[in-house]
C-alpha positions in Angstrom: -24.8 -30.7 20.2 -22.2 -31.1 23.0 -18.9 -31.4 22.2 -15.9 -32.5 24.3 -12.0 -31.4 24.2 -11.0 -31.2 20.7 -14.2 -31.8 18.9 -15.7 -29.5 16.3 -19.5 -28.8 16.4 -21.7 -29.0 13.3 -23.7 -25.8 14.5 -22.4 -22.6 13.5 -22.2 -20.8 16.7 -24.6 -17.6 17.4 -21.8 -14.7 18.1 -20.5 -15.2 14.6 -24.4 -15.0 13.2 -24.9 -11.8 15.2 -21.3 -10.0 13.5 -22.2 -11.1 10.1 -25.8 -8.9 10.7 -24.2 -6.1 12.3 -21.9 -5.9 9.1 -22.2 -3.8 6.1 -21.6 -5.2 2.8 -19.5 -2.7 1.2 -21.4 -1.0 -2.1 -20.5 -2.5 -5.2 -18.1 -0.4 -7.0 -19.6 2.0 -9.7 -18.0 2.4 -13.2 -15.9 5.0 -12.8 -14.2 3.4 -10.2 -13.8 0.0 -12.3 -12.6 2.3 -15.1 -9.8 4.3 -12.8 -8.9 0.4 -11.6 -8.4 -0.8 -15.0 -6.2 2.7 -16.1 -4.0 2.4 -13.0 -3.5 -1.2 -13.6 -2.3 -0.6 -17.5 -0.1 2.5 -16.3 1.4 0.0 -13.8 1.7 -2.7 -16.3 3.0 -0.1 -19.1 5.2 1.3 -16.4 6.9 -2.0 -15.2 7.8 -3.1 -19.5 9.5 0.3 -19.3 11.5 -0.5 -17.0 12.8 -4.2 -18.0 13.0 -2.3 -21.4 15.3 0.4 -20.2 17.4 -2.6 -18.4 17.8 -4.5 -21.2 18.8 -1.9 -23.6 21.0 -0.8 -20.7 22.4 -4.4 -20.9 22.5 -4.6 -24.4 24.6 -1.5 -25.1 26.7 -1.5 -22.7 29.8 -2.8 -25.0 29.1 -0.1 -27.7 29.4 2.8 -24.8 32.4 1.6 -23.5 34.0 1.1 -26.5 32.3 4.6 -27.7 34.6 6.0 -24.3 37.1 4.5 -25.2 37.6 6.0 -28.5 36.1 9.4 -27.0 39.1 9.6 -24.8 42.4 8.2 -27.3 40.7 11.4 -29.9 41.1 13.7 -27.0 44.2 12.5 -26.7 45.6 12.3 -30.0 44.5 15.8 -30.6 46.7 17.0 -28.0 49.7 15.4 -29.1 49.1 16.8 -32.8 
């Protein structure tokens, strides 16, 4: 079918039949490889809670270390003047 300035063809044109032979379809993956996927995805997964765990206790506790200084430094203190 001819087709003019800006018109689309219903016929799938013959270069992009000739790549899609000369193409390999990769192997589908074996069961090892699906297994290592899976592990790195749950040591990713395990990996990233850590983290926002870590922050968050970071977060939580940051009153009680400061305030755990504080005293830290007014004992020091105190024991020199006594």
């Amino acid at each position: 079918m001819e087709t003019g300035e800006g018109e689309l063809s219903d016929e799938p044109s013959s270069a992009s039949e000739d790549e899609d032979e000369g193409e390999k379809k990769p192997p589908p993956p074996n069961l090892l490889r699906k297994i290592l996927g899976y592990i790195r995805f749950a040591w990713a997964l395990v990996e990233s809670v850590m983290v926002s765990l870590t922050t968050w206790m970071n977060k939580f506790s940051k009153d009680y270390r400061h305030v755990s200084k504080i005293l830290a430094t007014e004992k020091s203190v105190l024991k020199v003047t006594v």
